[in-house]
C-alpha positions as CSV (number, residue, x, y, z in Angstrom):
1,X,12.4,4.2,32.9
2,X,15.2,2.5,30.6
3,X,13.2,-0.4,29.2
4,X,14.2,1.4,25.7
5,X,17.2,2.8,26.5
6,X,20.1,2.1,23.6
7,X,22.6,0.3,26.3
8,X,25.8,-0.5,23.6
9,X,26.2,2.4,21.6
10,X,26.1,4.5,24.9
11,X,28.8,1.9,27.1
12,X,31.0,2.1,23.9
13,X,30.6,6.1,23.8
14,X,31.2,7.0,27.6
15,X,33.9,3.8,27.7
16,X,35.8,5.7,24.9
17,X,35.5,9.2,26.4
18,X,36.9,8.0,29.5
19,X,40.0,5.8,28.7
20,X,40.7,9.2,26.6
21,X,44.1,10.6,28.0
22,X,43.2,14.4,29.4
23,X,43.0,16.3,32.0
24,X,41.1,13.8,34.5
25,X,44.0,11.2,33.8
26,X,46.6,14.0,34.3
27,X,45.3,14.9,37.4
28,X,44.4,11.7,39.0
29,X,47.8,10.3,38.2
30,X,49.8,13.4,39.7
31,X,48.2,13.2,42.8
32,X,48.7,9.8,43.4
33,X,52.4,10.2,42.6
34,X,52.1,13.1,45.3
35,X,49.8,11.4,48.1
36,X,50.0,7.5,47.7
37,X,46.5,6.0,46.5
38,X,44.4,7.8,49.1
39,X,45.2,10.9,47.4
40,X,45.0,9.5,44.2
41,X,41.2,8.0,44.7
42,X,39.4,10.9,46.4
43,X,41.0,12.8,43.8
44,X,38.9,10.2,41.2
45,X,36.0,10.5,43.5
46,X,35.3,14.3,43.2
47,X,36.3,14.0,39.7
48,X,33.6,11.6,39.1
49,X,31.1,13.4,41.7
50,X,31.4,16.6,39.3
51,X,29.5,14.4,36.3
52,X,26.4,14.3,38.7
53,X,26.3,18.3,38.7
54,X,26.7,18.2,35.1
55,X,24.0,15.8,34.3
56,X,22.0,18.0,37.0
57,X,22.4,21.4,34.8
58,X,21.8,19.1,31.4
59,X,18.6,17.8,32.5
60,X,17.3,21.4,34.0
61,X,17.9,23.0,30.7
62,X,20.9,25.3,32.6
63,X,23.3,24.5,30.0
64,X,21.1,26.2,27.1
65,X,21.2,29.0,29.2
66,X,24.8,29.0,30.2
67,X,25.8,28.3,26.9
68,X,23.2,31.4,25.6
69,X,24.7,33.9,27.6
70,X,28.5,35.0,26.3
71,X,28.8,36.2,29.8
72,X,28.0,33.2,32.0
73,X,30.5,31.0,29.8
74,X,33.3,33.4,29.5
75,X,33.0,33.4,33.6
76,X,33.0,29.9,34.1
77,X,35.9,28.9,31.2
78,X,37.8,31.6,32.8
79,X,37.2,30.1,36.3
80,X,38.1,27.1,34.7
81,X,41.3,28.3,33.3
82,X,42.6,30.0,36.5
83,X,41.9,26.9,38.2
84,X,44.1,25.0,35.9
85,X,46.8,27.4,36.1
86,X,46.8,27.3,39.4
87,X,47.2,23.8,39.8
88,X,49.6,23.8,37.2
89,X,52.2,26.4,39.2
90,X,51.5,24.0,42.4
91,X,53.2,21.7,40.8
92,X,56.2,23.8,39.0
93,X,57.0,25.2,42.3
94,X,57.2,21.8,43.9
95,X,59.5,20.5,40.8
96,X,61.6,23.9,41.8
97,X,61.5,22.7,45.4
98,X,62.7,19.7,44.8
99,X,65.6,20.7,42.4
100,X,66.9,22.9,45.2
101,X,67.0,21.1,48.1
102,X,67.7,17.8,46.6
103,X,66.0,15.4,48.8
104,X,63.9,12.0,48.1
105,X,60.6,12.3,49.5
106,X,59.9,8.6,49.9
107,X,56.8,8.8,51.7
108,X,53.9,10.2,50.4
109,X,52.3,13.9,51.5
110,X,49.9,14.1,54.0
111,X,47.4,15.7,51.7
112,X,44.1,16.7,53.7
113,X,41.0,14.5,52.6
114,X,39.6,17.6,51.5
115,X,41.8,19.1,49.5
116,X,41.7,15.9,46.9
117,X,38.0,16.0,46.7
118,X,38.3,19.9,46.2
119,X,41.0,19.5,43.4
120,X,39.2,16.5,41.7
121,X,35.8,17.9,42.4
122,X,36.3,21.5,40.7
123,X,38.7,20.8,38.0
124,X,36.0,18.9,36.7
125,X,32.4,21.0,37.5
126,X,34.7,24.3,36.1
127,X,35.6,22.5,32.5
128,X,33.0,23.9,29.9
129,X,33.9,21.4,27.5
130,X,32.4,18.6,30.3
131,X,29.4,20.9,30.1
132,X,29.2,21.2,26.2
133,X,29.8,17.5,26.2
134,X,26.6,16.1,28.8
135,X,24.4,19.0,26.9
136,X,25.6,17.2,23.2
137,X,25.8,13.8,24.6
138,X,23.0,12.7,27.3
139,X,19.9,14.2,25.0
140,X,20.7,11.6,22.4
141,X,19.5,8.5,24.7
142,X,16.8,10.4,26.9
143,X,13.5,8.9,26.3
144,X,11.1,12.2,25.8
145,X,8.2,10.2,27.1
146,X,10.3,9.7,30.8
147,X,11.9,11.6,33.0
148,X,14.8,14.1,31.9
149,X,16.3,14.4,35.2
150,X,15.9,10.6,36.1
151,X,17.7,9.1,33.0
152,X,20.3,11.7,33.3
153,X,21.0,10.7,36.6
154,X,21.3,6.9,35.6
155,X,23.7,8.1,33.2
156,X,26.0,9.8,35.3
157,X,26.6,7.2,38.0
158,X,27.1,4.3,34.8
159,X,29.8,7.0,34.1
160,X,30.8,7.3,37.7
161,X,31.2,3.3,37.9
162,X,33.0,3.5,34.9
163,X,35.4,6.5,35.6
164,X,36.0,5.2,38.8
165,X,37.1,1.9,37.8
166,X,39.4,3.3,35.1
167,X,41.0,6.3,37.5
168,X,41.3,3.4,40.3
169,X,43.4,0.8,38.1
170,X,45.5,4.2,36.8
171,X,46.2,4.8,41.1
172,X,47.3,1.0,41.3
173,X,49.8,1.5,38.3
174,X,51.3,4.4,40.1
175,X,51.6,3.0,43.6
176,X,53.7,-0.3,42.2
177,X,55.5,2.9,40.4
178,X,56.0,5.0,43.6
179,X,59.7,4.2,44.7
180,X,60.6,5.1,40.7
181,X,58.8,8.2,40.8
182,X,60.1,9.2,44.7
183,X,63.5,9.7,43.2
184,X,64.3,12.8,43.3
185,X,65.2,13.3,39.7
186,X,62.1,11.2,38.7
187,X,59.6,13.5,40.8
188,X,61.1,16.8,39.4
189,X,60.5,16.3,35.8
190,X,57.1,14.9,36.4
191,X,55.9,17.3,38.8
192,X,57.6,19.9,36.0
193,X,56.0,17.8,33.1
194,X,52.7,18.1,34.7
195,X,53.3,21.4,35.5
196,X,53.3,22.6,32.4
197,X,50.7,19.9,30.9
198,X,48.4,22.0,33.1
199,X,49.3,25.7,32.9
200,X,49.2,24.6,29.1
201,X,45.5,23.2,29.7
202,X,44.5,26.7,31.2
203,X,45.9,28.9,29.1
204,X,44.6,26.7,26.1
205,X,41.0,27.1,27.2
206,X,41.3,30.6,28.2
207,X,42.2,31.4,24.4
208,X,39.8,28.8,23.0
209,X,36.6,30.0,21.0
């Protein structure tokens, strides 16, 4: 299926996209301050399971139509948006928790297994730009004469494996971090930093052409 397929220019490509600082990164690494490396890597994994869906709705053609229709993308970058925001307060109002009471929080949460997959998981499959990107990107190194769906599903676990790896080493750096970023003053900026970093992320692609 891949016996022509161009292997370097598409590593360097999707190795570059990934090591990228946005939203992914931001995410990964604030849950991981909040719920140890658990949290931190089945936050990666839904993240990295949303690049599947994409590649899915490239290869059907879904994102020509998505992309057609005014109304179907001002739904989903909306979506998107409000997600992000949401998020975003999550973490002002703990920053706002913690600067009132005043107590180290050594250990980490008890965040439900489900609740990092869902955060990971939908702040990735509700980003348009991820969706502009696979609909730009995978049709470049599809082989017409093969299988659409088949190469971009090869595609999207290489960029799985290589997300993965990348968000994984980013949930090591934190944990050897941890006891800095339990401090109480430490954890209210970030959590406040990140806060921000995401309401700003929401409101930005709400107003975005």
């Amino acid at each position: 299926m891949l016996d022509h397929f161009q292997w370097w220019p598409f590593l360097l490509a999707i190795t570059a996209l990934t090591l990228t600082p946005g939203l992914d990164t931001l995410l990964v690494i604030r849950n991981a301050a909040r719920g140890g490396w658990r949290d931190g890597l089945l936050t990666s994994t839904g993240i990295c399971s949303g690049l599947f869906v994409h590649a899915l709705i490239s290869a059907a053609g879904l994102s020509v139509i998505l992309l057609g229709s005014a109304q179907l993308f001002l739904l989903l970058k909306y979506a998107g948006a409000g997600y992000l925001v949401w998020l975003g307060w999550q973490s002002l109002r703990t920053a706002w928790r913690a600067r009132a009471l005043a107590l180290p929080e050594i250990a980490p949460q008890r965040v439900p297994m489900q609740q990092s997959l869902r955060e990971g998981f939908l702040s990735n499959v509700l980003n348009p730009k991820t969706i502009i990107f696979y609909m730009a990107f995978l049709p470049q190194f599809i082989d017409p004469q093969q299988s659409a769906m088949g190469q971009s599903m090869v595609m999207a676990a290489i960029h799985f494996l290589i997300a993965s790896l990348w968000q994984g080493a980013l949930v090591l750096l934190v944990g050897r971090a941890r006891l800095w970023l339990a401090r109480p003053r430490v954890g209210q900026v970030m959590n406040g930093l990140t806060g921000l970093l995401l309401v700003g992320f929401g409101v930005r692609l709400a107003l975005e052409r």
